[in-house]
C-alpha positions in Angstrom: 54.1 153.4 168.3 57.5 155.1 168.2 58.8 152.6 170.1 57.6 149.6 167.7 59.0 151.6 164.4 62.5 152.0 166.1 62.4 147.9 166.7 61.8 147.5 163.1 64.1 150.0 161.7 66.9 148.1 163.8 65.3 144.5 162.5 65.7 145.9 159.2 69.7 147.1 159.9 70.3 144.2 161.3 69.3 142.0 158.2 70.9 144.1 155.9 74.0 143.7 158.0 73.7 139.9 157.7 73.2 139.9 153.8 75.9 141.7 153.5 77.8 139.2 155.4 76.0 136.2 153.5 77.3 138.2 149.8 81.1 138.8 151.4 80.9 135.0 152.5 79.4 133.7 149.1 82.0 136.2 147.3 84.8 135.2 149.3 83.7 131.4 148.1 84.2 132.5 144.5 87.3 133.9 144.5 88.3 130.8 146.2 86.9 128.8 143.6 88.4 130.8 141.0 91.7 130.2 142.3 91.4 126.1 142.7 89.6 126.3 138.9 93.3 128.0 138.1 95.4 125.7 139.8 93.9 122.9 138.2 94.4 124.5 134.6 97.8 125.1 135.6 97.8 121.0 136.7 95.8 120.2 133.3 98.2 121.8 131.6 101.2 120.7 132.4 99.9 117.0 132.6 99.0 117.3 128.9 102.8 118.7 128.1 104.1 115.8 129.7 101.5 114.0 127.6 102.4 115.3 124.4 106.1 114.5 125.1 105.7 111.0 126.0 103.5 110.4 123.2 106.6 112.4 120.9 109.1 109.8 122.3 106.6 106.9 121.7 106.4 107.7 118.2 110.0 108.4 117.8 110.8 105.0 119.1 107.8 102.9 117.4 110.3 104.6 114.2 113.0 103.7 115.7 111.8 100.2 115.6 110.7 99.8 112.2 114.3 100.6 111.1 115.8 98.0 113.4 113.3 95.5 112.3 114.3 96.1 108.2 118.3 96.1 109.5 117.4 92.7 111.1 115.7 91.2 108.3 118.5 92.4 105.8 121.1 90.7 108.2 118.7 87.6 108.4 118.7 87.2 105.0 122.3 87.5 104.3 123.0 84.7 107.5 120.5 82.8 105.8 122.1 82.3 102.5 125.3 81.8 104.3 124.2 78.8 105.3 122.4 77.8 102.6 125.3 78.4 100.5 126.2 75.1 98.6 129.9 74.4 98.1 131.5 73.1 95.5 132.1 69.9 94.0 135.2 68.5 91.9 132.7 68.4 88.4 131.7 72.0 89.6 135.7 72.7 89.9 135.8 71.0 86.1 133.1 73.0 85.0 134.9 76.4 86.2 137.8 75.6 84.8 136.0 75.3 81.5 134.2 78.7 81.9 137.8 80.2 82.3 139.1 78.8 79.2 136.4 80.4 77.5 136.3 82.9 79.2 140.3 83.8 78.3 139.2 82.8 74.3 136.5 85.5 74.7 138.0 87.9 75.6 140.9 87.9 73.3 138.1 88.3 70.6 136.7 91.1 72.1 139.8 92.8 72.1 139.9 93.2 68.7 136.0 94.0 68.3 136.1 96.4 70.9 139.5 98.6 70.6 138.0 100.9 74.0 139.2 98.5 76.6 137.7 101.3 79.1 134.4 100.6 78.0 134.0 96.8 79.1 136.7 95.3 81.9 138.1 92.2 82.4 136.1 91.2 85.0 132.7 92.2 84.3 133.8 90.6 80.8 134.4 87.0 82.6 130.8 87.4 84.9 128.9 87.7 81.5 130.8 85.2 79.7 130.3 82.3 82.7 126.1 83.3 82.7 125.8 82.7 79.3 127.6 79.1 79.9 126.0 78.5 83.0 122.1 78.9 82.3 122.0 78.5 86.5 123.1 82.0 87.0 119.9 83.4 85.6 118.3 85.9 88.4 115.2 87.8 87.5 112.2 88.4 89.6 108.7 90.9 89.3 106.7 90.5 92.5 103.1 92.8 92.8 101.6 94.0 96.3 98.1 92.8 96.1 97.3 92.6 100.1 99.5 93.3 103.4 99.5 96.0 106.1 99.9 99.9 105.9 103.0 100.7 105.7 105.1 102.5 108.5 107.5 105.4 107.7 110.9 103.8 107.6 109.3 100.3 107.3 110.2 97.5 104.4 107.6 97.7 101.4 106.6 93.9 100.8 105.7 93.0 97.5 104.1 89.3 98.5 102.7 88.5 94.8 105.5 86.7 92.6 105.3 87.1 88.8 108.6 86.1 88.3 111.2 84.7 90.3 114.0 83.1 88.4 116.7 82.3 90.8 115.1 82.5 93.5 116.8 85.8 94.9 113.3 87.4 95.8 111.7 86.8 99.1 107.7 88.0 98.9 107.8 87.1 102.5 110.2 89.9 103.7 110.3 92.1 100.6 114.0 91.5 100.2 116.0 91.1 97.4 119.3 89.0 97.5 122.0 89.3 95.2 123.4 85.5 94.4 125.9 86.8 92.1 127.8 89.9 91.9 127.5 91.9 89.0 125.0 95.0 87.3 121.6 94.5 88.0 118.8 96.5 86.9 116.2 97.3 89.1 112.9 99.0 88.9 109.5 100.2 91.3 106.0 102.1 91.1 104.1 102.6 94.0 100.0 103.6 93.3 99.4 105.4 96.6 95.6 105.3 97.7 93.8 108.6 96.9 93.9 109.2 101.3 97.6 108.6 100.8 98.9 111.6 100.8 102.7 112.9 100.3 104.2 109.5 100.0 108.3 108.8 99.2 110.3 105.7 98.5 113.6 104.6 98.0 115.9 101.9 97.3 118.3 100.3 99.7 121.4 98.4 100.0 122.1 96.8 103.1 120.3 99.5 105.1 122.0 102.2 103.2 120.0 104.8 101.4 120.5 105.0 97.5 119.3 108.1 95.9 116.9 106.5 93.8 113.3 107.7 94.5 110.1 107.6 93.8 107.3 109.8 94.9 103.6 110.2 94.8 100.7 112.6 96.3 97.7 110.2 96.7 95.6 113.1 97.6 91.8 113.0 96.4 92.5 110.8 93.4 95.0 107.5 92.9 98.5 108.4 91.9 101.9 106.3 90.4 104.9 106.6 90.3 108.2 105.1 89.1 112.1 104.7 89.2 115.0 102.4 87.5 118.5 102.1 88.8 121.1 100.0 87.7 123.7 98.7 90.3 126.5 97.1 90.8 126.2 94.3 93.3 128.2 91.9 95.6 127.6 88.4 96.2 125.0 88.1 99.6 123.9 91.9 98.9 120.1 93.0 99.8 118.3 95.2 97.9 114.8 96.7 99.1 112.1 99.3 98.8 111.8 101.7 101.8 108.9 104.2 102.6 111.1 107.0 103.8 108.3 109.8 104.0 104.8 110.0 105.2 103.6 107.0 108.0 100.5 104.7 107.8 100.3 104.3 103.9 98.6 101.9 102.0 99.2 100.6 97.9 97.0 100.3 95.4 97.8 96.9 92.9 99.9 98.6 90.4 102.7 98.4 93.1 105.5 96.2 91.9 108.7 95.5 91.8 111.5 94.0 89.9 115.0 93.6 89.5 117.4 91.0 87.3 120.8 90.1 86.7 122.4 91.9 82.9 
């Protein structure tokens, strides 16, 4: 009997000796598993960081694009008239010449209606007298956005619904405006941005070149408008357009126009 309970108490040692193996082994398996479960964070985590910049530099070039494409399209359109420019023939020379006689008999009576010679010049003083001669200098356009695709910051706002487009400086197609003339030219915008808008700003351009005159509107929860006039003095083959210059994505409501003509 005493022998049978000393085999038993050393059957019973001997498993709890081998449990206590099995926990160190299963423990053991843990901490191993703890320590691959890091690593991989560590790997997850640095894979997104090199995510996150790639996508950064993605963006930053799809923005990158946009401006190139609205420098190339500005540079398109002044190649285009260029080329389309028609020259001049000897009644066109005979006409001229008439415009500057006229022109000089003009503008010795306006020197003794207006005694400021500051306030009008020479110059500006022959451009208005030859318009009002030649009715083929008449430039005035309104075009409406009605349809197109949002809008990407940086990105040409195209107003592809002509109102009016006398002289045919307006291109719906590209959204730019081409001075045929040089002289002052008035030109105004109002963007509606959709109530999902959000902060939206635009701005006129010349050429590329930023212009000061802006026009901004929130869009959030509700429809919003807003509007801008500038008057400018323009060079023959100059491009005029209406950039979105903060926010990304945006779309227009129809009160979205432009216009711009030739005092």
């Amino acid at each position: 009997m005493r022998l049978f309970i000393g085999f038993s108490l050393l059957f019973v040692i001997g498993s709890n000796f081998a449990m206590d193996d099995t926990l160190r082994s299963v423990l053991q398996e843990l901490n191993n598993l703890k320590k691959t479960v890091a690593e991989q964070g560590q790997i997850i985590q640095s894979l997104q960081t090199t995510l996150d910049s790639v996508t950064g530099q993605f963006q930053k070039q799809q923005k990158e694009t946009v401006l190139l494409k609205s420098e190339l399209s500005a540079v398109k359109e002044k190649i285009n008239w260029q080329r389309n420019e028609i020259p001049e023939t000897n009644q066109g020379t005979k006409h001229d010449a008439k415009i500057f006689k006229e022109t000089n008999q003009n503008e010795t009576l306006a020197s003794k209606i207006v005694p400021n010679e500051k306030r009008l010049s020479r110059h500006f003083l022959h451009l208005r007298t030859k318009r009002l001669i030649s009715p083929t200098l008449e430039v005035g356009f309104t075009a409406a956005r009605h349809s197109g695709p949002t809008v990407h910051e940086g990105g040409i706002i195209v107003f592809d619904t002509v109102i009016t487009n006398a002289g045919s400086a307006y291109n719906p197609t590209t959204g730019i405006f081409k001075a045929p003339s040089e002289g002052l030219y008035v030109f105004f915008f109002n963007i509606e941005c959709s109530k999902d808008n959000g902060d939206t700003h635009a701005e006129l351009v010349r050429d590329g070149a930023r212009l000061e005159i802006q026009s901004y509107c929130h869009g959030l929860g509700d429809y919003d408008n807003s509007d801008t006039l500038g008057v400018l003095h323009l060079h023959t083959g100059d491009t005029i357009w209406v950039k979105l210059y903060g926010g990304d994505n945006r779309n227009f409501g129809s009160k979205t126009i432009f216009s711009g003509f030739l005092i």
